[in-house]
C-alpha positions in Angstrom: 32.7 -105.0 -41.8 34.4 -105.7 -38.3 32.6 -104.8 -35.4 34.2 -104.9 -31.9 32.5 -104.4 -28.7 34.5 -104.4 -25.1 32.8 -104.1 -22.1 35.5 -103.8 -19.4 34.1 -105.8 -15.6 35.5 -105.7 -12.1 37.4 -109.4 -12.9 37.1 -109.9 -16.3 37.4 -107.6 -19.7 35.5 -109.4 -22.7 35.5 -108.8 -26.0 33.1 -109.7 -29.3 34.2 -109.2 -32.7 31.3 -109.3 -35.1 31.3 -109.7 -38.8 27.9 -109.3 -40.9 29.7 -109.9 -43.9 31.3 -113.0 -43.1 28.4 -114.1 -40.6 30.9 -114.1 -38.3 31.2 -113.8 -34.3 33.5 -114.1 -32.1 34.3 -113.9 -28.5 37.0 -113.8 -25.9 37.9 -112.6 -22.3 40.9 -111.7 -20.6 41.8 -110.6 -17.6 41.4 -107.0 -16.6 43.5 -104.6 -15.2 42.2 -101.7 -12.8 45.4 -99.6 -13.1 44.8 -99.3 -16.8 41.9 -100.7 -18.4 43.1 -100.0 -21.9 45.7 -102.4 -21.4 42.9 -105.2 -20.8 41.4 -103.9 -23.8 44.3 -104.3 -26.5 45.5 -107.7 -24.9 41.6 -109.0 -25.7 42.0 -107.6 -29.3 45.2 -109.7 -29.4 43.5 -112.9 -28.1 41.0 -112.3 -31.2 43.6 -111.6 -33.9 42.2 -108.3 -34.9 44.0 -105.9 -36.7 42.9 -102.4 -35.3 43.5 -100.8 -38.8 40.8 -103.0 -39.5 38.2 -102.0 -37.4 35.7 -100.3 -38.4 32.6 -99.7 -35.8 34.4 -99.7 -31.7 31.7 -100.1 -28.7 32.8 -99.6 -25.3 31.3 -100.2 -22.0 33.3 -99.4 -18.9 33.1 -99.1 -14.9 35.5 -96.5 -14.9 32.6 -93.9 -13.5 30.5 -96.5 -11.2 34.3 -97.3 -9.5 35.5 -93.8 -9.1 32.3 -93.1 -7.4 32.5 -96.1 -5.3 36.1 -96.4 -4.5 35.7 -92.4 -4.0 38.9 -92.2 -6.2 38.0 -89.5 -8.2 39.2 -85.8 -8.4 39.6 -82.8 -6.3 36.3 -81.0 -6.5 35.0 -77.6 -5.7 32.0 -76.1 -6.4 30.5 -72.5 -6.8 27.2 -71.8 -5.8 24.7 -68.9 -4.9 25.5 -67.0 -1.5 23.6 -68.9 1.4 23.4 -72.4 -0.5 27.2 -73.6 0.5 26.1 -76.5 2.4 23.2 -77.2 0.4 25.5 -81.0 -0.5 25.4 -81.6 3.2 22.0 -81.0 4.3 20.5 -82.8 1.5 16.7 -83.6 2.1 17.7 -84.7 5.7 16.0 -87.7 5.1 17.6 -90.9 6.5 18.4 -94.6 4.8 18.0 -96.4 7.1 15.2 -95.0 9.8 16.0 -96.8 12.7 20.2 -97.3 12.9 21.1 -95.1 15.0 24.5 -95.4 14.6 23.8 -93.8 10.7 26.7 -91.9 9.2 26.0 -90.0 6.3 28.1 -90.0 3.6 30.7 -87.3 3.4 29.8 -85.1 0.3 32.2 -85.1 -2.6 33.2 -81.4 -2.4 35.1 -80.8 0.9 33.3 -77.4 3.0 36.4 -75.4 2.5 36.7 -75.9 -1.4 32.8 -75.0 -1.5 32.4 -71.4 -2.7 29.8 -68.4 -2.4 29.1 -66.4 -5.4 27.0 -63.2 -5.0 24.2 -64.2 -7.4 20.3 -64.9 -7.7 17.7 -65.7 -9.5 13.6 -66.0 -8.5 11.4 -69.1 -8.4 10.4 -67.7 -12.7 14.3 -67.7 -13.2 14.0 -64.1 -13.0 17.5 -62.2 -11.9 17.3 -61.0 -8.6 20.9 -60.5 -7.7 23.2 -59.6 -11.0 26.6 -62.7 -11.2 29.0 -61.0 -9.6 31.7 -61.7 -12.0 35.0 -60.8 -9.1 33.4 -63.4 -6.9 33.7 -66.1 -9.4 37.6 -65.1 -10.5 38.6 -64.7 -6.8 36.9 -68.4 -6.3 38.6 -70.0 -9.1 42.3 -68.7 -8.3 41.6 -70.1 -4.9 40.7 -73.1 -6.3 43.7 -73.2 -8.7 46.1 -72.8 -5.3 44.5 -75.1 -3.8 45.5 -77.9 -6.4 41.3 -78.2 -7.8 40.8 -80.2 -11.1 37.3 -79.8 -11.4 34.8 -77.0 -10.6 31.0 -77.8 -10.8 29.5 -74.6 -11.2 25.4 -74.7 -9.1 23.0 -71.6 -8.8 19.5 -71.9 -7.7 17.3 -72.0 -10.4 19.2 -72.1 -12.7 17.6 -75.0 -14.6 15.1 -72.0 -16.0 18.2 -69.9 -17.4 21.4 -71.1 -17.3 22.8 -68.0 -18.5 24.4 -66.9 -15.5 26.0 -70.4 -15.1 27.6 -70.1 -18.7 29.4 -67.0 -17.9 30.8 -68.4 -14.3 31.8 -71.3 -16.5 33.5 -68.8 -19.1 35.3 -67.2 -16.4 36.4 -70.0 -14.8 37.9 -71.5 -18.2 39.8 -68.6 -19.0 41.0 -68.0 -15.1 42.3 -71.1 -14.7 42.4 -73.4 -18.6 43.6 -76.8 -17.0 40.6 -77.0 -14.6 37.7 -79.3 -15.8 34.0 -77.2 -15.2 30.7 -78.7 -15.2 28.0 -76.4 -14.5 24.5 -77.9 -13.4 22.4 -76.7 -16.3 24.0 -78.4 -18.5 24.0 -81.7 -16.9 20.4 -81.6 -15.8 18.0 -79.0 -16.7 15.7 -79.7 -14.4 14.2 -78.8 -10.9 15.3 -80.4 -7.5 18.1 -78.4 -6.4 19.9 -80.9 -4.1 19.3 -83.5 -6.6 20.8 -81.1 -9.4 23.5 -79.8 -7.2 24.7 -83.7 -6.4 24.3 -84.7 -10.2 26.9 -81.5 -11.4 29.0 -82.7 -8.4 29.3 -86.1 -9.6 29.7 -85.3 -13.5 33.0 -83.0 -12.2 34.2 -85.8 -9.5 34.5 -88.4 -12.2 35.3 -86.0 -15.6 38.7 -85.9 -15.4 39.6 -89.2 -14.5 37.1 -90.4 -17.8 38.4 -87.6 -19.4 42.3 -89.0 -19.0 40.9 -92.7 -19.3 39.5 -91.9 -22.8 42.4 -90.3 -24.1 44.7 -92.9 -23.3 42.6 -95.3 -24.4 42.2 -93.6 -28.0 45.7 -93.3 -27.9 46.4 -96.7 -27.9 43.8 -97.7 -30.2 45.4 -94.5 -32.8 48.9 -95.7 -32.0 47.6 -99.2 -33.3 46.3 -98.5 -36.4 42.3 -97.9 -35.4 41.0 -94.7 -37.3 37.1 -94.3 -36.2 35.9 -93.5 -33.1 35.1 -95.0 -29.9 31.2 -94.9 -28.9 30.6 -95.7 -25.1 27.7 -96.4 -24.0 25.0 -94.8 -21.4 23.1 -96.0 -18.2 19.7 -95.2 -20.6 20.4 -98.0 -22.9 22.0 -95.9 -25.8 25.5 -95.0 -27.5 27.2 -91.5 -27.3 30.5 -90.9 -28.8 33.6 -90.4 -26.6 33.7 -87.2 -26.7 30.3 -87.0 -25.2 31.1 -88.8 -22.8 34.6 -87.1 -21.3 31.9 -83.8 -21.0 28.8 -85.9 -19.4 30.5 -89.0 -17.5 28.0 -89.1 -15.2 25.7 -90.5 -18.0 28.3 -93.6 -18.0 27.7 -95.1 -14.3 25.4 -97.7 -15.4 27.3 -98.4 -18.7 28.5 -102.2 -18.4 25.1 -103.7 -16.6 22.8 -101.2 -19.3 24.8 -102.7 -22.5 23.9 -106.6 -20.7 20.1 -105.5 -20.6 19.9 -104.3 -24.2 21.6 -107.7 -25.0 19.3 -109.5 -23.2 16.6 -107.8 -25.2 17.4 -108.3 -28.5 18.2 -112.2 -28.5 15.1 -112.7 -25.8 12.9 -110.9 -28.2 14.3 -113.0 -31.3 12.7 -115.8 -29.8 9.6 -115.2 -29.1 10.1 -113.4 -25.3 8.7 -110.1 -24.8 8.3 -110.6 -21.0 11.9 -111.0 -19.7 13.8 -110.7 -16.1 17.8 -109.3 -17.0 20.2 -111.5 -14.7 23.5 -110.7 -14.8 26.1 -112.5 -12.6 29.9 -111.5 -12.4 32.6 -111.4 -10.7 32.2 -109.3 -7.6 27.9 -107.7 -8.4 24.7 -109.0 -10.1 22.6 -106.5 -12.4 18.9 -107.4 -12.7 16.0 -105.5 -14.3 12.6 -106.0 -16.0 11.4 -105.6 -18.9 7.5 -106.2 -19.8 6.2 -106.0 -23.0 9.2 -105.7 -24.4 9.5 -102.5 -22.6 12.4 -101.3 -20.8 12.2 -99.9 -17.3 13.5 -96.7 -16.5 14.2 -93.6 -14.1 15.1 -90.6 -13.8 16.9 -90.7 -10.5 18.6 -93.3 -8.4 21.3 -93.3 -6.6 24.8 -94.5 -6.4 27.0 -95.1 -3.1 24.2 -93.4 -1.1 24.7 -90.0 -3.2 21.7 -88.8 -5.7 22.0 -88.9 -9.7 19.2 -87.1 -12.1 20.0 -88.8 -15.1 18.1 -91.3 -17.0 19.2 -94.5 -16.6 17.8 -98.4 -17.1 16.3 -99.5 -13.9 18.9 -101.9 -12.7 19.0 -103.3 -9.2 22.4 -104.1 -8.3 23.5 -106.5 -5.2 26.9 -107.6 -3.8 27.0 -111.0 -5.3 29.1 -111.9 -7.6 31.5 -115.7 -8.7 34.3 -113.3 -6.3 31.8 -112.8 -3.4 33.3 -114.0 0.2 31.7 -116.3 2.5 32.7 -115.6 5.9 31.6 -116.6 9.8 29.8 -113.9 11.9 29.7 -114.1 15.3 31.5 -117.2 15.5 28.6 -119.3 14.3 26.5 -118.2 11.3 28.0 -117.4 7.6 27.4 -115.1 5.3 28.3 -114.1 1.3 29.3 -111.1 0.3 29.4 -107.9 -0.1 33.0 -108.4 -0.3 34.4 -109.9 -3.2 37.8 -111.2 -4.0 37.6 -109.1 -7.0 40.2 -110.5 -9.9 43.5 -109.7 -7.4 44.1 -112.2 -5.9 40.6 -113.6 -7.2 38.9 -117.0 -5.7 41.6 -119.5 -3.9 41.2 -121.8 -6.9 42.5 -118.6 -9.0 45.7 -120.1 -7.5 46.8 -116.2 -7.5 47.0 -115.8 -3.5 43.3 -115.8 -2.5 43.3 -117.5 0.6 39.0 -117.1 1.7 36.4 -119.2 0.0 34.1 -117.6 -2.6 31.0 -118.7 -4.7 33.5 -119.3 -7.7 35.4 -122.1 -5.2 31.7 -123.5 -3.8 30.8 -124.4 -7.5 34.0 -126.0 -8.6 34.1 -128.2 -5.3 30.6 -129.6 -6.0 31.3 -130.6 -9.9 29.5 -127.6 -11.8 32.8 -126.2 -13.1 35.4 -128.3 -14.6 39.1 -128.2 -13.1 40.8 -129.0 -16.7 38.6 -126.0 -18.2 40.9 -122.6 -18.5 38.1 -119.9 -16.9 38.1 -117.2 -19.4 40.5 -118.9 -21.8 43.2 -118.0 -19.3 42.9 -119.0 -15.4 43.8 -122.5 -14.8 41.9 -123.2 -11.5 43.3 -125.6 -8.8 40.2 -127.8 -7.5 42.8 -128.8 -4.2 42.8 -125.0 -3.1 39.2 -124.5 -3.6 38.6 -127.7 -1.4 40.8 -126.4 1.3 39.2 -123.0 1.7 35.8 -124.4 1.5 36.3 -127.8 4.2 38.4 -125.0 6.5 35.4 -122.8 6.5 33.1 -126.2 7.1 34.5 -127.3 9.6 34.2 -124.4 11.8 30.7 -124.4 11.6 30.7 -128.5 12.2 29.2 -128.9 9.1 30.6 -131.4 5.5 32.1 -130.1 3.3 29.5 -130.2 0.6 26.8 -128.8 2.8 29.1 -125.7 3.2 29.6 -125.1 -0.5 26.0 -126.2 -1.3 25.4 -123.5 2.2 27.4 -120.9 0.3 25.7 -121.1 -3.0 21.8 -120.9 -1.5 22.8 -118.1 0.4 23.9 -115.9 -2.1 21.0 -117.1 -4.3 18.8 -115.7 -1.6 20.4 -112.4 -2.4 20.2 -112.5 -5.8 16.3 -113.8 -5.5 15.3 -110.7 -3.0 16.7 -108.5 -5.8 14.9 -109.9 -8.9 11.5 -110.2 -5.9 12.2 -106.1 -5.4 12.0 -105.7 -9.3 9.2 -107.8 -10.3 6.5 -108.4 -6.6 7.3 -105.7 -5.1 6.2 -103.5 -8.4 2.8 -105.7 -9.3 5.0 -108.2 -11.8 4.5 -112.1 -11.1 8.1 -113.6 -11.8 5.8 -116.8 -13.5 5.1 -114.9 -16.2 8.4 -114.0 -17.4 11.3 -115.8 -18.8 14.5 -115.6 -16.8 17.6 -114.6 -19.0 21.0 -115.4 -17.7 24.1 -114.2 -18.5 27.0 -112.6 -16.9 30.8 -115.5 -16.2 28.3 -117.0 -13.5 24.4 -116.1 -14.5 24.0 -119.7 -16.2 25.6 -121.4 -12.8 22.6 -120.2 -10.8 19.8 -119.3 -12.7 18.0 -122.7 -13.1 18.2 -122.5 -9.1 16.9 -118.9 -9.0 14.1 -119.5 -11.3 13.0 -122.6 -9.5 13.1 -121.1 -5.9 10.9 -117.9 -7.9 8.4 -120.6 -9.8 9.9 -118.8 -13.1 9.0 -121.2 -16.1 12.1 -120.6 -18.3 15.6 -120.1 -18.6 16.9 -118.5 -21.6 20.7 -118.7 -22.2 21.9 -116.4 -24.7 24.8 -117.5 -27.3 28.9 -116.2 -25.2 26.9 -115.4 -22.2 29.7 -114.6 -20.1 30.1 -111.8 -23.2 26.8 -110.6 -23.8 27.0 -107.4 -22.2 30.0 -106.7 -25.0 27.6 -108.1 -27.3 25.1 -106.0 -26.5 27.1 -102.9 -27.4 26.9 -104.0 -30.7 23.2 -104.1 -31.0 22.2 -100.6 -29.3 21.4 -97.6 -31.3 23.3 -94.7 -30.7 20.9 -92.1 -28.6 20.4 -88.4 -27.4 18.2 -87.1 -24.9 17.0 -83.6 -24.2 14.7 -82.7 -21.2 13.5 -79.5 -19.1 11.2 -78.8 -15.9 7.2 -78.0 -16.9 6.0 -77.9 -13.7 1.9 -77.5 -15.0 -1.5 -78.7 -14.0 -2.3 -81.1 -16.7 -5.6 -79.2 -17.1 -4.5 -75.7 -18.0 -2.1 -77.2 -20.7 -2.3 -75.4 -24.3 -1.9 -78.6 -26.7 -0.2 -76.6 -29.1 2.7 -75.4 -26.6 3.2 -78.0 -25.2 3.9 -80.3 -28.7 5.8 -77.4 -29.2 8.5 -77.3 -26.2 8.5 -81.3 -27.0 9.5 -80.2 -30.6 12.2 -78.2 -29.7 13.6 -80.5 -27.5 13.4 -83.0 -29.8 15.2 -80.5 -32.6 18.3 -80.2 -30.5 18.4 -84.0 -29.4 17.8 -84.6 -33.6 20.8 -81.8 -34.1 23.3 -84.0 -31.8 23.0 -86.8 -33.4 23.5 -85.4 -36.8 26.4 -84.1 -35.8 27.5 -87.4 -35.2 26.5 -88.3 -38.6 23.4 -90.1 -38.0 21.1 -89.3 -41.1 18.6 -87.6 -40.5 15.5 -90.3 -42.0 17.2 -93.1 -39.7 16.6 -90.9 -36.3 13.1 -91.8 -34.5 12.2 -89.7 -31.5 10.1 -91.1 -28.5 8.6 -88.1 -26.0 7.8 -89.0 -22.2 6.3 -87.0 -19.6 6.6 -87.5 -16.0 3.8 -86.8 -14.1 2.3 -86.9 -10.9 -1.2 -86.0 -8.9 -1.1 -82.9 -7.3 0.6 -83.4 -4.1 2.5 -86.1 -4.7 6.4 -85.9 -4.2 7.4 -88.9 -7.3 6.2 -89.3 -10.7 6.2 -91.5 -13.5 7.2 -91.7 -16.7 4.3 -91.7 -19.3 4.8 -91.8 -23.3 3.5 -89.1 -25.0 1.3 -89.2 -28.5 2.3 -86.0 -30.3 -0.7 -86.3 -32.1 -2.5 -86.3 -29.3 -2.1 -83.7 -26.3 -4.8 -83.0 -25.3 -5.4 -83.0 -21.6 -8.0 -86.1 -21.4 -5.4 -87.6 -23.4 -2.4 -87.2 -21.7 -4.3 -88.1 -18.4 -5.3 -91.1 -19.7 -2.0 -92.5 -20.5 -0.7 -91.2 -17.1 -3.8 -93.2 -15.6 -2.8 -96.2 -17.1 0.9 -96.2 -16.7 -0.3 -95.7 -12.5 -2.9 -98.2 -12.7 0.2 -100.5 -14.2 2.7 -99.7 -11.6 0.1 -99.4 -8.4 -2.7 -101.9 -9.2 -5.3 -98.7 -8.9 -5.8 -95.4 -9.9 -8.1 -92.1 -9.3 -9.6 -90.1 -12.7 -11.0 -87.2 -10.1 -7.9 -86.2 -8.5 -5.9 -83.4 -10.8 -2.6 -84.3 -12.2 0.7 -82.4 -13.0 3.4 -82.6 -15.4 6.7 -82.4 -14.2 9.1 -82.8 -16.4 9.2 -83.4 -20.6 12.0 -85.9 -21.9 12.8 -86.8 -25.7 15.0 -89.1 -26.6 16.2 -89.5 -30.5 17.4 -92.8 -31.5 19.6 -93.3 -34.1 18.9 -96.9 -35.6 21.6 -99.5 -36.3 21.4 -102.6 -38.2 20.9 -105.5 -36.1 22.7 -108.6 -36.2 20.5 -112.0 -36.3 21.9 -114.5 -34.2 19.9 -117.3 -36.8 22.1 -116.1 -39.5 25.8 -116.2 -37.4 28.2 -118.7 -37.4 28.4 -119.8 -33.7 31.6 -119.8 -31.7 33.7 -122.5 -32.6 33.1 -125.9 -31.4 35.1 -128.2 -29.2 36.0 -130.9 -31.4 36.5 -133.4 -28.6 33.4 -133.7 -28.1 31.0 -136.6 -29.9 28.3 -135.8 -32.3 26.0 -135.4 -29.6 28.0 -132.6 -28.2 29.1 -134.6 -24.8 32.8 -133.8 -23.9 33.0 -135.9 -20.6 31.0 -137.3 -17.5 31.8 -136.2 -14.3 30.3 -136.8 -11.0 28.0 -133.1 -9.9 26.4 -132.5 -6.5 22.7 -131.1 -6.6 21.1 -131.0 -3.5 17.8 -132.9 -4.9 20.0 -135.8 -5.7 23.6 -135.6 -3.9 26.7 -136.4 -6.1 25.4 -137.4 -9.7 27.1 -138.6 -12.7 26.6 -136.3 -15.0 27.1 -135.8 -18.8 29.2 -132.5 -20.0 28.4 -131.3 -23.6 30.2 -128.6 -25.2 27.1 -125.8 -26.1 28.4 -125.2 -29.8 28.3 -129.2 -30.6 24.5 -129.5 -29.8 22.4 -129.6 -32.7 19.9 -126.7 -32.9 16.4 -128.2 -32.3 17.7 -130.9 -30.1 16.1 -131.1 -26.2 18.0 -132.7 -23.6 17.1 -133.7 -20.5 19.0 -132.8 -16.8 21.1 -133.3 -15.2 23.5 -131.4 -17.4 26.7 -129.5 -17.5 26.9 -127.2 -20.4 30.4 -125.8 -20.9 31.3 -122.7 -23.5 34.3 -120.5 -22.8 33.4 -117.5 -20.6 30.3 -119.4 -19.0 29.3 -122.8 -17.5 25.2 -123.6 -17.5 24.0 -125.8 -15.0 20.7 -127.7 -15.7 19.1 -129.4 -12.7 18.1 -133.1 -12.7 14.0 -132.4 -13.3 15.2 -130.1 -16.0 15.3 -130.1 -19.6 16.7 -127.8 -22.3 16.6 -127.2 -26.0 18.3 -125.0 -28.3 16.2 -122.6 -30.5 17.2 -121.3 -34.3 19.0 -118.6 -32.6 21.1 -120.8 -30.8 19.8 -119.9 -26.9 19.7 -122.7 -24.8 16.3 -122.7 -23.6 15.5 -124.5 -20.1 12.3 -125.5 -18.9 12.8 -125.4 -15.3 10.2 -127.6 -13.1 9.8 -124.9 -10.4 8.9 -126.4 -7.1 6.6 -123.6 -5.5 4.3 -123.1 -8.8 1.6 -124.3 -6.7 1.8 -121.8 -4.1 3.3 -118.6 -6.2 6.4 -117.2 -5.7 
C-alpha cells in the first residue's frame, strides 16, 4: 500500500512515500512553485518514481490559505449583514496591538465599505426573530454584488449562531441570484458567540474559498489526468485530516495546515521513544513554527489570529516568528544589524542559491562557517556556491568593522534570539520550564540551530526525527482523519442539568460521528473527545477543559476546570462561580500508524566508511573557532551507537549540527538523540 504525503512550504515542496508493506519510506524535496503549487507537487512524485495509478492513500498540507491571507491575494469579498452592523469589520473591539505606537494603522478589513451590505433582518439576544429576512434586500444586494465583479459573499446576522435559519435562506437566495458566486454564511463556519470574532472568521473562510476552491481542483486534475483515483485529504490547523472537499467549503480550517502536520509528526516519533514532554521546532525557509506539548498533550485554541485579523477556529497552538534558512540580515541605522522578517523566500533564494539573490541570509551565514557542505545538492537539487555566500556575508561585515566570521556567527545568534523568545513565550511565559522537555527539531534548518537553541534555554535533549527536513509531509501520514462540532452554552456551571448537558455533547458528537461516516470511516474506529471552555464569572477568556461524559455533574466539571487553571496560572479559586462557554467534540477517525523501528531508513550514502563518516572538514563554533570536524552520513550510523561532538550530520533535506561538548546517539527508531551540555542549567533558563 503506497502512501504519499506532500506538504507544500514557502521555498521547498517535500514529499514522503510510505510503504507498510514493503517497510518502505521514502523521501524527497523539490523546489516549489508559488504560481502553481501543483506543479511542485507532481515534479516531487517524479523525483520518487511513483506511479499515481498507484497511489492509494494522498495527504496534503498546503500554505495556500495562510499566503492568501498574508499576501492579501485573495478574492473580491462582500458581505451581507443585519441593518446597523455594516461596519461592525472596522470597529472591531477597538482594542489596540500595540498600546503605545502611536503611529498604529489598523489593518484594512477584507471586505471593502462599499461591497458591505444592509439586510433588513433581526434576531434577539435568545435567537428569537425580531425583524422577519427581508428576502428583496438580500436579491437587490447580491445583483449589486454580481455587477460589481464579487466572487464571494459571506453572509453575517447577529445572533445568528443560535438559529442560523435566516442565514440559510440569504445563502439560498444568493446561490440562485447569482450561481458563480462562492457564499459562506457565519453559522456555518462558527456556531458560536462573539460577533466580531464570528463576522471576521465567515470573512476569512469567503476571502480565501475560491482561490482553495480553484487550487484543489487543479490540483485533482492533475493528479486524475495522471492516473491517481482516490482522494486527496488536506489537513487542518487542529491537528486532523478532512477530505478536499471539505476543505474548498471551510478553507479557513487550513491556515495552520503545513506547521500543524510538523507537530503531529513530532508527536508520534517523540512519543515512540520514550518523550511525552516535547517542545515542536520547526525551521524553514522564510518562518519557524514552535508549540508545546506536555504530557503528551497537545495545545490548543480556539482563536488566534492571522496578519492582525481574528480567526474562531480550533487550531494547534503554534507560535510562528519571521525566521527562517531565507531570513535577511540587514544594517539599521547605519550601525546595528538585524535578521528577518524578510526572507529571500525560494526566488531568488539565499546568494549561495546562485539564482540572483544578492543580500546575505541565515542559509549563506551557515555555509560560510562549515555547517553546510558546498558539494552537497540542498534538497537534492540546489547546487550552492560557497564564493557568493562569502561575498554577501564579508560585504555586510565589513560595514559594521567587524570579520567575517563574527558577522555570520553575528547573524546566526541573532536570529536564534528570535527563535528562543518564541519557544520562552510558549513554555515560561505559560508556567512550563524548557529543562523538562526535550527539544524536537525539524524543519530544512531546525537540526542547524537546535543544539544552540537548547543550550542557550538549558533544554537537556535534542531529538532529531528520521527526513527532518520532511517531517511535516510525514506527519500527514500519521494523523487521523477528524471532525469537530461545537455551539455557544453560555451557563453558570451551577445551574447545569447533567442530563442536558451530556445530551447537547451527544448530539454534537452524532453529527461530527455522521461526517466522518460519510467519509467512510467505520463507525467502531471513530473515538470522540468532548471539551468545554470555561471561565469564572467575569472573566473575558476561557479555557479548554476535557469533559468525562460519565461524569457531569457540576463539582465535577469544576474540578477539571480548576485543575486545567491551576495548570495554566500556577493558582486557582474553588469559591468563585464558574461558566461554561462553549461545548466542542471532536470525532477521530483512527489510522494505522507506521513504526519507524520497523522501516527501512532512507538510503545510505555509500561513500561513507562503516562508521558512517563521509569527510572532515574544518567548522566554526564559537566555543572553539574553526574545528576539524568529522561529517557522517545519518543513514550509515549504526543504531545504538553514541558519538561524541563536534559533528556534522548530513541527510538530504537537513544538516544537524552537534556542538563540541555534545554527544549523540541513535535510538531503535532511528532519531538522532543529542545530549546537549547546556551552559545556564545552573541558573535556569
Amino acid at each position: 500500500m503506497i502512501e504519499i504525503g506532500i506538504d507544500v512550504g514557502g521555498t521547498f515542496t517535500d514529499v514522503v512515500l510510505l510503504d507498510r508493506v514493503a517497510g518502505r519510506l521514502e523521501v524527497a524535496k523539490t523546489a516549489s512553485t508559488p504560481k502553481d503549487q501543483s506543479i511542485g507537487i507532481l515534479t516531487g512524485l517524479e523525483r520518487l518514481g511513483v506511479d499515481p495509478g498507484t497511489i492509494q492513500r494522498f495527504a496534503h498540507g498546503s500554505t495556500v490559505a495562510t499566503n492568501t491571507v498574508l499576501e492579501r491575494k485573495g478574492a473580491r469579498v462582500a458581505l451581507l449583514t443585519t441593518a446597523g452592523f455594516r461596519d461592525l469589520l472596522e470597529i472591531g473591539r477597538t482594542n489596540r496591538s500595540k498600546v503605545y505606537d502611536m503611529k498604529l494603522a489598523k489593518p484594512a478589513p477584507l471586505v471593502a465599505r462599499p461591497l458591505r451590505f444592509e439586510v433588513r433582518q433581526r434576531r434577539f439576544v435568545n435567537g428569537e426573530p425580531a425583524i422577519a429576512l427581508n428576502e428583496d434586500d438580500v436579491r437587490t444586494a447580491v445583483e449589486a454584488c454580481a455587477a460589481e465583479g464579487v466572487e464571494a459573499i459571506a453572509i453575517c446576522f447577529l445572533h445568528s449562531y443560535l438559529d442560523g435559519a435566516d442565514e440559510e435562506r440569504a445563502a439560498a437566495i444568493a446561490r440562485e441570484t447569482a450561481p458563480a458566486i462562492h457564499v459562506t454564511t457565519s453559522s456555518d463556519v462558527v456556531r458560536e458567540y462573539k460577533e466580531y470574532e464570528r463576522f471576521s472568521t465567515a470573512a476569512l473562510n469567503a476571502y480565501v474559498m475560491p482561490v482553495m476552491d480553484r487550487y484543489l481542483e487543479r490540483l485533482e486534475l492533475r493528479l486524475a489526468d495522471a492516473g491517481y483515483r482516490g482522494v486527496v485529504e488536506m489537513m487542518k490547523s487542529s491537528g486532523g485530516l478532512m477530505r478536499a472537499s471539505t476543505a474548498r467549503r471551510y478553507p479557513v480550517e487550513t491556515l495552520l495546515s503545513g506547521p500543524a502536520a510538523g507537530v503531529m509528526g513530532a508527536i508520534h516519533v517523540a512519543e515512540r521513544s520514550g518523550f511525552r514532554n516535547l517542545i515542536t521546532y520547526d525551521m524553514g525557509g522564510t518562518s519557524t513554527d514552535v508549540a508545546l506539548i506536555a504530557d503528551g498533550k497537545v495545545m490548543r485554541t480556539a482563536e488566534t489570529r492571522i496578519s492582525n485579523l481574528p480567526v474562531k477556529t480550533h487550531m494547534i497552538d503554534i507560535k510562528t516568528v519571521g525566521a527562517g534558512g531565507g531570513s535577511i540580515a540587514s544594517v539599521v541605522g547605519g550601525r546595528t544589524f538585524k535578521v528577518g522578517p524578510h526572507s529571500a523566500g525560494a526566488d531568488p533564494g539565499p546568494a549561495c542559491y546562485g539564482k540572483g539573490g544578492t543580500v546575505p541570509t541565515v542559509t549563506d551565514a551557515n555555509l560560510m562557517l562549515g555547517r553546510l557542505s558546498s558539494s552537497y545538492a540542498l534538497g537534492g537539487e540546489i547546487r550552492i556556491e560557497s564564493g557568493r555566500a562569502q561575498a554577501v556575508v564579508s560585504e555586510l561585515a565589513q560595514s559594521l568593522g567587524l570579520s567575517p566570521e563574527a558577522m555570520a556567527d553575528g547573524i546566526l545568534r541573532l536570529v536564534n534570539v528570535t527563535m528562543a523568545s518564541a519557544i520562552r513565550e510558549i513554555s515560561i511565559q505559560r508556567g512550563h520550564d524548557p529543562r523538562e522537555f526535550a527539544l524536537v527539531a525539524f524543519g530544512g534548518a531546525g537540526p542547524m540551530h537546535a543544539c544552540d537553541l537548547a543550550r542557550d534555554l538549558a533544554i537537556p535533549q535534542v531529538v532529531v526525527p528520521p527526513a527532518p527536513g520532511n517531517l511535516c509531509a510525514f506527519g500527514l501520514l500519521v494523523t487521523d482523519v477528524v471532525a469537530e462540532r461545537s455551539e455557544t452554552l453560555l451557563a453558570r456551571t451551577a445551574g447545569l442539568d447533567p442530563a442536558r448537558l451530556a445530551g447537547r455533547f451527544e448530539r454534537l458528537a452524532a453529527a461530527a460521528i455522521e461526517d466522518l461516516a460519510r467519509d467512510g470511516i467505520p463507525r467502531e474506529a471513530i473515538r470522540v473527545v468532548c471539551t468545554a471552555d470555561m471561565r469564572y464569572v467575569g472573566q473575558k477568556s476561557e479555557l479548554p477543559v476535557p469533559m468525562d461524559l460519565g461524569n457531569l455533574a457540576a463539582s465535577a466539571v469544576d474540578d477539571a476546570f480548576f485543575g486545567v487553571y491551576a495548570e495554566r496560572y500556577g493558582h486557582t479559586r474553588r469559591v468563585a462561580p464558574t461558566e461554561i462557554v462553549n461545548l466542542r467534540v471532536m470525532a477521530v477517525g483512527a489510522i494505522e500508524k507506521a513504526d519507524l523501528a520497523r522501516l527501512s531508513p532512507p538510503a545510505a550514502n555509500p561513500d561513507a566508511d562503516a562508521d558512517g563518516v563521509l569527510a572532515r572538514r574544518r567548522v566554526f563554533f564559537r566555543e572553539t573557532g574553526w574545528t576539524e570536524c568529522p561529517v557522517y552520513d545519518r543513514y550509515r550510523i549504526a543504531v545504538g551507537a553514541r558519538i561524541p561532538g563536534p559533528a556534522i550530520v548530513e541527510e538530504l533535506g537537513a544538516t544537524t549540527v552537534v556542538g563540541p561538548a555534545d554527544a549523540f546517539t541513535v535510538d531503535a527508531q532511528h532519531n538522532l538523540v543529542v545530549d546537549v551540555r547546556a551552559e545556564g542549567a545552573a541558573q535556569g533558563a
